[in-house]
C-alpha positions as CSV (number, residue, x, y, z in Angstrom):
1,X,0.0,0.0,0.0
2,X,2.8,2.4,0.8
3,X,4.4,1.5,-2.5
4,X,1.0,2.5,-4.4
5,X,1.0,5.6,-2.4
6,X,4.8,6.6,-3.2
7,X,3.8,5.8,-6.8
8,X,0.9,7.4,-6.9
9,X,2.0,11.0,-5.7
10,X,5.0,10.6,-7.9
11,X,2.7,10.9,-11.0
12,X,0.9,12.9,-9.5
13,X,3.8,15.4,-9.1
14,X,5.2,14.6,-12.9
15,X,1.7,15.8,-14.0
16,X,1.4,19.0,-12.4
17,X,4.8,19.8,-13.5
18,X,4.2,19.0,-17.2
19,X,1.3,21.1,-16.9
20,X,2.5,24.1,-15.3
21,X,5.5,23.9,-18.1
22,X,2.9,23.7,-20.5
23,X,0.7,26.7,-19.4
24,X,2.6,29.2,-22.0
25,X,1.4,26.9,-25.1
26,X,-2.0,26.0,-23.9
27,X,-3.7,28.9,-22.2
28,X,-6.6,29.3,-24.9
29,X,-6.3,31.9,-27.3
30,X,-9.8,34.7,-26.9
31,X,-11.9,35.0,-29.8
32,X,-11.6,39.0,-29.8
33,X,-7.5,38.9,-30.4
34,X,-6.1,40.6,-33.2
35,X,-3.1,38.9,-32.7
36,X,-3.7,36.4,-35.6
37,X,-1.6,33.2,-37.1
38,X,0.9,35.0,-39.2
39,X,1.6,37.2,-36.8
40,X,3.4,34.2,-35.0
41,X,4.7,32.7,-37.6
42,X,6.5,35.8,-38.7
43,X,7.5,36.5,-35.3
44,X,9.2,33.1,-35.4
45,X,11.0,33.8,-38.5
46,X,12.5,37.2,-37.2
47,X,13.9,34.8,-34.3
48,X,15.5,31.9,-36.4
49,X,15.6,33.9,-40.1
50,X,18.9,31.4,-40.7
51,X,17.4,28.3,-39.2
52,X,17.2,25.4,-41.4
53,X,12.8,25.3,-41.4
54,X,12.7,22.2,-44.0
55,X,14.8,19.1,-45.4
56,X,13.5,17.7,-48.8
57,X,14.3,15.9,-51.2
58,X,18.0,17.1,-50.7
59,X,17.0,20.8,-50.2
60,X,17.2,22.9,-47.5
61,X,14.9,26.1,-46.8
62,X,15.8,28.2,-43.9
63,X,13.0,30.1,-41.7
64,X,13.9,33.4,-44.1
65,X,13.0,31.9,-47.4
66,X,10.0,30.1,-46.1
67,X,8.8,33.5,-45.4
68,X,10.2,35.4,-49.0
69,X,8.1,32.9,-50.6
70,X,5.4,33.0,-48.7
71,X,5.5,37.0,-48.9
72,X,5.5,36.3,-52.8
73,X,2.2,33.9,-52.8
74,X,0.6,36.9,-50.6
75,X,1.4,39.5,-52.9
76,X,0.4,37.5,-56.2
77,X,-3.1,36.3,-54.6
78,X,-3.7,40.2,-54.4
79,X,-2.6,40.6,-58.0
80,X,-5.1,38.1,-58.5
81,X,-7.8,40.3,-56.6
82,X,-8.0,38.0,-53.9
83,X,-9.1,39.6,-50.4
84,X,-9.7,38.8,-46.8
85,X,-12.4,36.1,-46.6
86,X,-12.3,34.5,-49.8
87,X,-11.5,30.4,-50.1
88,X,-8.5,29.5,-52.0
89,X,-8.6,25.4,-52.3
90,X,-5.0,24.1,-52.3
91,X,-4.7,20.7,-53.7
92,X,-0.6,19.6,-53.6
93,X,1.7,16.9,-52.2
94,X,3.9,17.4,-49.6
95,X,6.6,19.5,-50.0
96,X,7.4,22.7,-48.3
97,X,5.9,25.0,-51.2
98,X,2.7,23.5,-49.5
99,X,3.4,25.0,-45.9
100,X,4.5,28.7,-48.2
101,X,1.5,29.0,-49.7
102,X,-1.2,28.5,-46.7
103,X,1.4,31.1,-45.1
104,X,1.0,33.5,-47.8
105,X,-2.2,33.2,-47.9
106,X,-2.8,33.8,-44.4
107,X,-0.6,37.3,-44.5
108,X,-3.7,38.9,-46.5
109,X,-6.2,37.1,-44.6
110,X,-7.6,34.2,-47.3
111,X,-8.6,30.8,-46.2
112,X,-7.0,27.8,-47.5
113,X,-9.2,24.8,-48.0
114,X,-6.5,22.1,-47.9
115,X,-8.0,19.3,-50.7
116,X,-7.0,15.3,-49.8
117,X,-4.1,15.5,-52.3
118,X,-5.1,12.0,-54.0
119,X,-8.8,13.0,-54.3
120,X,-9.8,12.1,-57.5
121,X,-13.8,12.0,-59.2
122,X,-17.0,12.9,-57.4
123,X,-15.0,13.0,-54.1
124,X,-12.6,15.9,-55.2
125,X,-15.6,17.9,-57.3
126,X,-17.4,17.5,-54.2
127,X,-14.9,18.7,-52.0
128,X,-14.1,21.9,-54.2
129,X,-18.0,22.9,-54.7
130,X,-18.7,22.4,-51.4
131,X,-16.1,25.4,-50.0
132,X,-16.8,27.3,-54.0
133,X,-12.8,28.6,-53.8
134,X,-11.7,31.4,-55.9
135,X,-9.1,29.3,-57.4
136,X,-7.0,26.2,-56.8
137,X,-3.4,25.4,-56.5
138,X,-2.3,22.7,-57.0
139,X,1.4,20.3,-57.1
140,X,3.3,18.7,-59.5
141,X,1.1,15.0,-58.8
142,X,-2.5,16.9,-59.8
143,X,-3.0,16.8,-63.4
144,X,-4.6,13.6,-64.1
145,X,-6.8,14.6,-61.1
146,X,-7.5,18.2,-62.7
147,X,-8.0,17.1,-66.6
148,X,-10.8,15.3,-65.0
149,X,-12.4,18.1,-63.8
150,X,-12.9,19.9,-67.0
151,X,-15.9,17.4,-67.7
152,X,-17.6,18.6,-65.0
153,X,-18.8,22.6,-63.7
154,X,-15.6,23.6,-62.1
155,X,-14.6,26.3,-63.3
156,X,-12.6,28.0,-61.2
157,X,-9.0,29.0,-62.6
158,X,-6.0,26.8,-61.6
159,X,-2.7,27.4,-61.3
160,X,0.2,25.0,-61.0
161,X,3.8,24.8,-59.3
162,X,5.3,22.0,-60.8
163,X,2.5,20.4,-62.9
164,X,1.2,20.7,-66.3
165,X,-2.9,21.0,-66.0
166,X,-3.2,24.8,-65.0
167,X,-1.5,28.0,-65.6
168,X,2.6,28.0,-64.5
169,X,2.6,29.5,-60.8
170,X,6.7,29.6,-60.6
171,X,7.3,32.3,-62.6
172,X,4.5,34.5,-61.7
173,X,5.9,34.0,-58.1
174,X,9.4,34.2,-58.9
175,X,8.8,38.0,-59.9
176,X,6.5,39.0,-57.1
177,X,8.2,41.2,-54.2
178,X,9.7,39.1,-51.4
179,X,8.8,41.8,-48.6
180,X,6.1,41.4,-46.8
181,X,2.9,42.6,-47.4
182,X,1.6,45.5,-45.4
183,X,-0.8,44.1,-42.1
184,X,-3.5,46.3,-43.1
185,X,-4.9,43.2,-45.3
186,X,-5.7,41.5,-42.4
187,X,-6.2,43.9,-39.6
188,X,-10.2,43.5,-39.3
189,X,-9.5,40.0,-38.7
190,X,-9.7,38.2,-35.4
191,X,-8.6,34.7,-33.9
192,X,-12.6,34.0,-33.9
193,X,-13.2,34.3,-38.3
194,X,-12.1,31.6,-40.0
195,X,-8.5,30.5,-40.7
196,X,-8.7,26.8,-42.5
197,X,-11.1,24.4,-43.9
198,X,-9.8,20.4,-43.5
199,X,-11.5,18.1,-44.8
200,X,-12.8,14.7,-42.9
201,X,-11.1,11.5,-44.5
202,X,-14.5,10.3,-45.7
203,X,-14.4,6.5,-44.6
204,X,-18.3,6.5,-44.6
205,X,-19.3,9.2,-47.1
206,X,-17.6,12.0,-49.0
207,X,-15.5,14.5,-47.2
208,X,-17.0,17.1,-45.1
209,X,-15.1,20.6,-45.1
210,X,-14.6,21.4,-41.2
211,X,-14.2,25.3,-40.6
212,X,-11.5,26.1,-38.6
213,X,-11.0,29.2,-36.4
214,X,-7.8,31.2,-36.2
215,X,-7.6,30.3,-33.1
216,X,-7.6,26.5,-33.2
217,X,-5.4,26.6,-35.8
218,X,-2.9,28.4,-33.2
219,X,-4.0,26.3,-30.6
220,X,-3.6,23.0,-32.3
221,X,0.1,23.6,-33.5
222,X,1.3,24.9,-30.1
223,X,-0.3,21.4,-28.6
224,X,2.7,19.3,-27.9
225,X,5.2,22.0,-28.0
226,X,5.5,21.9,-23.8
227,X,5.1,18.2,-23.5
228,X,7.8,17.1,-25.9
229,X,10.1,19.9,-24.6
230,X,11.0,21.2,-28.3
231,X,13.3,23.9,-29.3
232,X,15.5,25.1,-31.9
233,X,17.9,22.3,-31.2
234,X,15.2,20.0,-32.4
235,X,14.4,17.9,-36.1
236,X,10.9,16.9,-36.4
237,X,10.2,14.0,-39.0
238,X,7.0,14.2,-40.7
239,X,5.8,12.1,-43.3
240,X,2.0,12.1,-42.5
241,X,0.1,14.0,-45.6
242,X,0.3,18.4,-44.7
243,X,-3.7,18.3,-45.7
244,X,-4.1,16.4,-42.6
245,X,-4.4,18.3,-38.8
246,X,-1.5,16.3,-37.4
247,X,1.0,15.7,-39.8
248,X,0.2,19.1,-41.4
249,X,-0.7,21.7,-38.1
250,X,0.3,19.8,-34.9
251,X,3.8,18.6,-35.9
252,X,4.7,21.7,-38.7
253,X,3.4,24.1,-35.7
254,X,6.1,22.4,-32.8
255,X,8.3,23.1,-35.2
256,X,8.0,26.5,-37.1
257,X,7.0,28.0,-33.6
258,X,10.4,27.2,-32.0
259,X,13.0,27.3,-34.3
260,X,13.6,23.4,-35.0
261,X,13.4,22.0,-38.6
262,X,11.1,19.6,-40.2
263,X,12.3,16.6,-42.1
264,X,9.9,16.1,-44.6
265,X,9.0,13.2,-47.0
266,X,6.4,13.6,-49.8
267,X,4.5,9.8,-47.9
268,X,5.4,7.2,-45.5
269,X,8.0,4.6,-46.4
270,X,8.7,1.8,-43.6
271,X,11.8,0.5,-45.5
272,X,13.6,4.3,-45.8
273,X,12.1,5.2,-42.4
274,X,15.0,4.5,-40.0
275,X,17.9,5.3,-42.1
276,X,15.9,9.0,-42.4
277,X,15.5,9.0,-38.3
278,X,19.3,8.3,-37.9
279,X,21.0,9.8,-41.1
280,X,18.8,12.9,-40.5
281,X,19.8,13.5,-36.9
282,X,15.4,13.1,-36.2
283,X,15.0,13.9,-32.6
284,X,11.0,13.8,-33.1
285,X,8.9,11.9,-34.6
286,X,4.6,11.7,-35.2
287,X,2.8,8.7,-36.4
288,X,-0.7,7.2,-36.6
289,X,-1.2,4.0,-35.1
290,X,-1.3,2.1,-38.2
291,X,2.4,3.6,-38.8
292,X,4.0,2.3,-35.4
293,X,2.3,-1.2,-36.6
294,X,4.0,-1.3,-40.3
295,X,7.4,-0.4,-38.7
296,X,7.0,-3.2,-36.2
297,X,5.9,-5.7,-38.5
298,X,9.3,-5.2,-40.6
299,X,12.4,-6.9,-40.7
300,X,14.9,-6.0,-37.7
301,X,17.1,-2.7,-39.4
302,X,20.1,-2.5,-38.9
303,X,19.4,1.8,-37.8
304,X,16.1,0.7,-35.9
305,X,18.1,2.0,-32.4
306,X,20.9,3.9,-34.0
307,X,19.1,7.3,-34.7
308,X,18.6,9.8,-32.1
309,X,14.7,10.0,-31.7
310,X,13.8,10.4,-27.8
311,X,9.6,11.2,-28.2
312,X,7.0,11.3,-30.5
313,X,3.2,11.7,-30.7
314,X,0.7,10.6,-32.5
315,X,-2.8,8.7,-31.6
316,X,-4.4,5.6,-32.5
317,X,-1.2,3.8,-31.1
318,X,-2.9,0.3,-29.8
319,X,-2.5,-0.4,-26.0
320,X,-1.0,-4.3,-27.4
321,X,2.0,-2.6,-29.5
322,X,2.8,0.3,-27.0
323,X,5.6,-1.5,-25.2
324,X,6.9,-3.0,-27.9
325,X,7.5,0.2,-30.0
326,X,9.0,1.9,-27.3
327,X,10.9,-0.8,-26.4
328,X,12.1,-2.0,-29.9
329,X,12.9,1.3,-31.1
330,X,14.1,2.6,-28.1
331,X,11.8,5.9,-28.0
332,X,11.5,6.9,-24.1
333,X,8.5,9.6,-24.7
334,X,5.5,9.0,-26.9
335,X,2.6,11.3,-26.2
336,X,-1.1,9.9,-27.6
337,X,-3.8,12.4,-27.7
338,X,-7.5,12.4,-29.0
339,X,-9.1,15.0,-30.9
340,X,-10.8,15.3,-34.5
341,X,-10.7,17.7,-37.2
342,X,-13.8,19.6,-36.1
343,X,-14.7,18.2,-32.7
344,X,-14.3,20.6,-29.3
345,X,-13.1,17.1,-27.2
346,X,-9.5,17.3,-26.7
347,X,-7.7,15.1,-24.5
348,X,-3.7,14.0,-23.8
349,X,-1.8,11.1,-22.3
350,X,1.0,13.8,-20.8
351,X,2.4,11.1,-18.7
352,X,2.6,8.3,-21.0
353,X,0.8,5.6,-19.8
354,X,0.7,2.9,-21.9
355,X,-2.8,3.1,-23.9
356,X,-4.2,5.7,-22.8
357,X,-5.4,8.4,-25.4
358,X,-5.8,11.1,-22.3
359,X,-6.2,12.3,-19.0
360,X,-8.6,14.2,-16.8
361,X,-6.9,14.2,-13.0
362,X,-9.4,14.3,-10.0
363,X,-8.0,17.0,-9.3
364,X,-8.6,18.9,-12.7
365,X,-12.0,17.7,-13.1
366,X,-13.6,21.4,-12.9
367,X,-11.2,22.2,-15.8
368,X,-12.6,19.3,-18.1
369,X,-16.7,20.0,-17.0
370,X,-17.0,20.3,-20.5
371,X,-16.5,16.8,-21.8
372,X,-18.6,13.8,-20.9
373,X,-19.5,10.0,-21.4
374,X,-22.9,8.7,-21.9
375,X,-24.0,5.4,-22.5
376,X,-25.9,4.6,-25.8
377,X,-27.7,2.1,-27.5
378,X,-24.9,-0.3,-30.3
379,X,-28.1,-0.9,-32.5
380,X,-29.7,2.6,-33.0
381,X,-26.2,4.4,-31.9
382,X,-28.8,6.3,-29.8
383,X,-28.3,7.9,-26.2
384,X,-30.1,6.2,-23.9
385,X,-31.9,8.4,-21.9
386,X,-33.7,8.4,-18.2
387,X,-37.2,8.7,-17.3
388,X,-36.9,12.5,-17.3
389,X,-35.6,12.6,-21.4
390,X,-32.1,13.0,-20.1
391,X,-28.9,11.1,-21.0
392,X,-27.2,8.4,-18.8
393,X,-23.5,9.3,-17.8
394,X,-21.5,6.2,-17.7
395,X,-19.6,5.7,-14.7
396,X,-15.8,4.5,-14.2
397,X,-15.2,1.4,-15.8
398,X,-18.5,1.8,-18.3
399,X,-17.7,2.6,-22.1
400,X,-19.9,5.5,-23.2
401,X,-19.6,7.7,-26.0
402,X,-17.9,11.2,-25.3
403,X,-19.4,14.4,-25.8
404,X,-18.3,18.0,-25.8
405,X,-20.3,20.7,-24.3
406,X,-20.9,23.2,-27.0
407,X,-20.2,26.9,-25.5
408,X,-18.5,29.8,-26.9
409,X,-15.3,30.1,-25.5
410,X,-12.3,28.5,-27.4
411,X,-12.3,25.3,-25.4
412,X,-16.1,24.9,-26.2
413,X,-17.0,26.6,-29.5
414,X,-18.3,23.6,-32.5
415,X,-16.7,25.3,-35.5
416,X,-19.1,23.2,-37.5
417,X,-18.8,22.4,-41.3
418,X,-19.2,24.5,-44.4
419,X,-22.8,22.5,-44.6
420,X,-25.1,23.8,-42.0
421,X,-27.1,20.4,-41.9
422,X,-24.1,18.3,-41.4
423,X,-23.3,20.2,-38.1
424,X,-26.4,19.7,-36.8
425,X,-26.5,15.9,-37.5
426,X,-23.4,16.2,-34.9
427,X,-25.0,18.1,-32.3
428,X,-27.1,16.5,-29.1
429,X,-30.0,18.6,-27.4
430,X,-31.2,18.7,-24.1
431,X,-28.5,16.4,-22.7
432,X,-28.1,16.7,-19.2
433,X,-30.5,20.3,-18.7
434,X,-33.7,21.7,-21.1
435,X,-31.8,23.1,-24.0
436,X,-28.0,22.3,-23.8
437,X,-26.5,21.4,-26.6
438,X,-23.4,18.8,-27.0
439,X,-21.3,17.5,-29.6
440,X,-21.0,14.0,-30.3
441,X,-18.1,12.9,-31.0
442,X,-19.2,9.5,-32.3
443,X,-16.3,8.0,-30.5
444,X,-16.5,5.5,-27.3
445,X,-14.6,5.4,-24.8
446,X,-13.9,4.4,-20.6
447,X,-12.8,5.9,-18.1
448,X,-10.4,4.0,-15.7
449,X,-8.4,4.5,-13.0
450,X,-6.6,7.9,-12.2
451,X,-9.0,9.9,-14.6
452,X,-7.0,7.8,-17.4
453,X,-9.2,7.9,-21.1
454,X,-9.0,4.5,-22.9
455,X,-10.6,4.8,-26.7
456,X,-12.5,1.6,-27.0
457,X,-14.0,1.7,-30.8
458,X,-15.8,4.0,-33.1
459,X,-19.7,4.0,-32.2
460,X,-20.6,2.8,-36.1
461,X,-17.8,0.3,-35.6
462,X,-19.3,-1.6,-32.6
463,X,-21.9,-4.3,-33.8
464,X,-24.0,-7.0,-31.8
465,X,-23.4,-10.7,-32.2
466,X,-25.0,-13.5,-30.2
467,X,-26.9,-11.1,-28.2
468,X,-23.4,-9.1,-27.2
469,X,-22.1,-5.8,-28.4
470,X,-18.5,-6.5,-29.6
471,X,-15.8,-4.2,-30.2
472,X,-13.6,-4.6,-33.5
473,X,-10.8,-2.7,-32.0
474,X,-10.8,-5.5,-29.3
475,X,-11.0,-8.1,-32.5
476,X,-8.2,-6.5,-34.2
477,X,-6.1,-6.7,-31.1
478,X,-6.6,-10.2,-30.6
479,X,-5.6,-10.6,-34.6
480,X,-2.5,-9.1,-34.4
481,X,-1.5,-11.4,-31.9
482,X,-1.3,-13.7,-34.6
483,X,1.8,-15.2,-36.4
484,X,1.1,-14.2,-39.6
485,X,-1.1,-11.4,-39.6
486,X,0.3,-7.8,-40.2
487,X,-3.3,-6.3,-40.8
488,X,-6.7,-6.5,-39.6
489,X,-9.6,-4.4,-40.4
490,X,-12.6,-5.7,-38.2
491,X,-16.7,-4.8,-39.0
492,X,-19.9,-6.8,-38.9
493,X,-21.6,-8.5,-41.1
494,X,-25.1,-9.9,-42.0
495,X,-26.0,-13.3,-42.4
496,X,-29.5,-14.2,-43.2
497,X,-31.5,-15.8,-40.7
498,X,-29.8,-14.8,-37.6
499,X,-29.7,-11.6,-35.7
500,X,-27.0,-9.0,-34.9
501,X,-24.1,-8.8,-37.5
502,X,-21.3,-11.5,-37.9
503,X,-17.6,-10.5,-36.6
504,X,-15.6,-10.7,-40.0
505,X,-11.4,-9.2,-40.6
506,X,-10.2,-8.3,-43.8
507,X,-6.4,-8.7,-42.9
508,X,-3.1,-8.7,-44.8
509,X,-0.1,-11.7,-43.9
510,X,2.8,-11.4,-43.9
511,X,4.9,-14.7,-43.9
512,X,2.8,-17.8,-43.5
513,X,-0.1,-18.0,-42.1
514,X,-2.0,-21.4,-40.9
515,X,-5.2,-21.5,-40.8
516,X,-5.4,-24.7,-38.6
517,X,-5.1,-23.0,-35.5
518,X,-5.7,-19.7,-36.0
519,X,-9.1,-19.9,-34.2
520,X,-7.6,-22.1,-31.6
521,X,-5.5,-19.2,-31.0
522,X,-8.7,-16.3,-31.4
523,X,-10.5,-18.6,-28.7
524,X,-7.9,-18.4,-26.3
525,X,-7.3,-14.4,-26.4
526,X,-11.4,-13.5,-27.3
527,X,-15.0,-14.6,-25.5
528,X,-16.9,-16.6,-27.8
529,X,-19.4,-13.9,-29.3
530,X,-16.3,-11.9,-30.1
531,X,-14.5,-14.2,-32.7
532,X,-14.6,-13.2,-36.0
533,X,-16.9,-15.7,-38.1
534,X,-15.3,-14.8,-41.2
535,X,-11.8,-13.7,-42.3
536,X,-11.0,-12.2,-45.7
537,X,-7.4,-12.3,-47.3
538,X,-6.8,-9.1,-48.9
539,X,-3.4,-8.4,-50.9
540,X,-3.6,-4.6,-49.5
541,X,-5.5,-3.4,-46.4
542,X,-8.1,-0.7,-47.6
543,X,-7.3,2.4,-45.7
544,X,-7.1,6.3,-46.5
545,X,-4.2,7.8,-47.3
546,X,-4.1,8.6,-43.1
547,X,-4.3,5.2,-42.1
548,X,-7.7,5.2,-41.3
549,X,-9.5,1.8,-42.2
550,X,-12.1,1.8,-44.7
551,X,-15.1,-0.2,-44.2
552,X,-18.1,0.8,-46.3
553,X,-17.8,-1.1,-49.4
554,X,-16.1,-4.4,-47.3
555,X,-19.3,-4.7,-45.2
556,X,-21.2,-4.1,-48.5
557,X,-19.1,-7.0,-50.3
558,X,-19.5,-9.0,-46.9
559,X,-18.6,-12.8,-47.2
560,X,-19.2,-13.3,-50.6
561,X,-15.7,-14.5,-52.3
562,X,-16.9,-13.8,-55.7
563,X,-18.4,-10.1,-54.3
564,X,-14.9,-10.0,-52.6
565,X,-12.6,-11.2,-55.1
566,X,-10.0,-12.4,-52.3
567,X,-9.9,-15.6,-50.6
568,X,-12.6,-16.0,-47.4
569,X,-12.7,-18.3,-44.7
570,X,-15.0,-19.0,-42.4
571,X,-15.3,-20.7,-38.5
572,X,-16.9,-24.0,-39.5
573,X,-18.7,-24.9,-36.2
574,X,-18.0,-29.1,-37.9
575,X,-14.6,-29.1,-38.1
576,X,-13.6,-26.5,-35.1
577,X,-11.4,-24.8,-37.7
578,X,-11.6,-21.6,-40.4
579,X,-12.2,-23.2,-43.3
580,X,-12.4,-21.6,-47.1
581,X,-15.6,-20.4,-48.4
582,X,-16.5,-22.0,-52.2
583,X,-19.4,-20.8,-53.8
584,X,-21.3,-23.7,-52.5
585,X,-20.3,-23.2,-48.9
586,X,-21.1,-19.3,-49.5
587,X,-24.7,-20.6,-50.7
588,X,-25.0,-22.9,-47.8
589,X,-24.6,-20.1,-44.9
590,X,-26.4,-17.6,-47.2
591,X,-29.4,-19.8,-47.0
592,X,-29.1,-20.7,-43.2
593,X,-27.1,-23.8,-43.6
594,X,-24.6,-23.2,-41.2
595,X,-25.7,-22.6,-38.3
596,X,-22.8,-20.4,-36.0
């Protein structure tokens, strides 16, 4: 008991010290500031004008010409006639033009709809209609994607650095002034008009464009800047897509705000990604989950330990890989968080413990009044509610989906999307008092002990077998236990005749996998209900270009081989094993044959 105690006050002591280190970067900026993005940005260049800001492809660009060209992209979009307000929809890879032009943009005041760079079809004309830009830039990777376009009503001008589909940008840059332009473009502004639109990844429908305030934008890319102690001395490794909040806010802000430099790749590669960490001198790194599982599923590297990265953050890093990463790679400090592109529920792991995707102390609880947990229904996704219309907290222990109070403060404020009816689809009434409103973040999660935050699944993602609601991030743990498996993408599916949905993985091997004992193996690590009934052999997991799993169109192709066009097995209650589904065993359980 003493021993507990000792421990117990000792994180209690790391936490409080993290936090009041961290109270510079994450007091919340007021709505009514004038004191606006670029502001700090240019405030950082003055500081480290010679400082290397980005590595890539072989190039250097120091904090000064980072801001020369961004000065040029401000004073051509006023050429252009472009003022305060208006949308500009910049559609590039990464490279650091990408990070110069938002910049620019920003110096006069326009808001930079950053476009999913491998959009292509309905998904990109969608995505450009639905924020009407003025015009779109776009990379040297765009202009299969922008031919297309000219077959549909976009008709907004494009230019092009680097590409051939639009009008050349790098001369008309090239002969702009490199001074800055004068403030007065965006003096009228404050932290509370809008800065960015991102875009959701659009697993379950097309991409919604979420506005985002000056001051989130601030906010988010001063995040980790206290926890991961960073400074000038620091190299921050980012190869997570700039059109996405962490790769492209969180981890260019820790670094353009203090001096350090970015080492940046176009996309991910697991086989170049240590000799980058060590060769580079990467003291910092930022992943998605999915990343930290592809680097452990390769080959032991020779640089693996060799490199001089000491923290990192990320989230979606999975509670059964956590110690190994660390461990393997020999990275002391790895700070998970949870947030969402357009969500007002934000929440840290500052101590690191291992799983956990944030923290609300006992202590601290008045400071986090505005986030709760309520338990809801896995069939109808629905809140479940009291006898007095009000929803039911869940208690420690209890999964329940989390919720942000919607207020007007910065902590608070729902931002929304450009599409006034999609915000309110996210919004919850009359919660916990007449009239309150909350925003659901679609997201479940528990609460355990010490005020730790475990994310348990995504609501949609949770489905009801055998009379049990089952979790497919709990599934996909289990999998990836496996010998074998490198991937596993977990939904449910239905099978006629029974009720609930069937547990089925779509999952990528790597090696040899043996099918003989593979549900010997499930049984022993899952209840029952929980293993999956069918598994699907894909070549390449489905996934955005984030990492995020996509489901839709599996669950839609379900356990039909000929439907899937991959191998699928399935738990053959006769033989105790997973056995493969022929079209006559696929007519046998499609007609109630098989009974599971």
């Amino acid at each position: 008991m003493v021993i507990g105690l000792i421990k117990s006050a000792a994180r209690e002591a790391k936490t409080v010290r993290i936090l009041l280190r961290a109270k510079k970067w994450l007091d919340p900026i007021k709505n009514e500031s004038t004191e606006l993005l670029a502001d700090d940005l240019e405030a950082a260049v003055d500081a480290y004008r010679a400082n290397i800001a980005f590595i890539f492809e072989g190039r250097t660009t120091s904090y000064g010409e980072l801001d020369e060209q961004a000065n040029r992209v401000a004073h051509w979009a006023l050429d252009q006639g472009l003022k305060a307000g208006d949308t500009v929809a910049l559609f590039m890879e990464n490279r650091p033009d990408y990070v110069a032009v938002w910049f620019g943009l920003s110096k006069i005041g326009v808001v930079p709809a950053l476009v999913n760079a491998n959009l292509i079809g309905e998904a990109l004309v969608h995505s450009l209609k639905t924020v009407e830009p003025k015009l779109i830039i776009t990379g040297a990777k765009q202009d299969s994607a922008i031919r297309s376009l000219e077959m549909v009503q976009i008709r907004q001008p494009v230019w092009t650095l680097g590409g051939k589909a639009g009008e050349p940008l790098t001369a008309e840059l090239a002969a702009m002034p490199c001074a800055r332009p004068d403030r007065v473009h965006r003096a009228h502004l404050t932290n509370a008009d809008i800065g960015f639109y991102f875009y959701t990844s659009g697993t379950t429908g097309l991409p919604k464009a979420a506005k985002m305030s000056i001051a989130r934008v601030r906010n988010m890319m001063r995040s980790f800047i206290s926890p991961l102690e960073m400074s000038a001395k620091d190299r921050v490794y980012i190869t997570l897509p700039l059109y996405h909040g962490t790769g492209g806010l969180c981890a260019v802000g820790i670094a353009l705000y203090t001096g350090a430099s970015v080492l940046l790749r176009e996309k991910f590669s697991a086989g170049r990604f240590w000799n980058d960490c060590a060769d580079f001198g990467v003291t910092t790194i930022v992943y998605i989950g999915e990343v930290c599982r592809y680097l452990l599923n390769q080959p032991a590297h020779a640089k693996e330990r060799k490199h001089k990265v000491r923290k990192g953050f990320g989230n979606g890093l999975r509670p059964e890989i956590w110690g190994s990463f660390r461990k393997r790679f020999n990275i002391p400090r790895l700070i998970e968080f949870y947030g969402s592109t357009e969500g007002n529920v934000k929440l840290m792991n500052f101590d690191g413990e291992t799983g956990a995707c944030g923290r609300i102390p006992p202590y601290a609880a008045k400071y986090f009044d505005h986030i709760a947990f309520v338990k809801v229904d896995p069939e109808t996704e629905a809140p479940l509610r009291d006898e007095d219309g009000r929803c039911v907290r869940a208690g420690r222990g209890e999964t329940g989906e989390a919720l942000g109070r919607i207020g007007s403060d910065m902590t608070t404020r729902f931002e929304g999307y450009h599409d006034r009816q999609a915000s309110e689809a996210k919004i919850l009434r009359s919660v916990f008092e007449e009239g309150d409103a909350w925003f659901r973040t679609g997201d479940l999660m528990r609460r355990g002990d010490h005020g730790y935050i475990y994310f348990v699944d995504r609501l949609g993602d949770t489905y009801r077998w055998k009379g049990e609601n089952v979790s497919t991030n709990e599934v996909a743990d289990a999998l990836a236990g496996v010998p074998g498996v490198e991937t596993a993408n977990v939904y449910g599916v239905p099978i006629p005749g029974t009720d609930g949905k069937a547990g089925m993985a779509s999952i990528t091997t790597i090696g040899y996998l043996d099918y003989k004992d593979v549900l010997d193996k499930l049984s022993s690590r899952l209840p029952k209900y929980a293993v999956p009934v069918f598994i699907r052999e894909q070549q390449e997991a489905s996934t955005t270009t984030t990492f995020k799993y996509r489901k839709r169109d599996l669950v839609k192709e379900g356990f039909d081989p000929e439907a899937a066009g991959d191998r699928v097995w399935y738990a053959d209650p006769e033989t105790g094993r997973y056995e493969l589904v022929t079209p006559e065993t696929y007519k046998k359980i499609a007609s109630g044959g098989v009974k599971f």
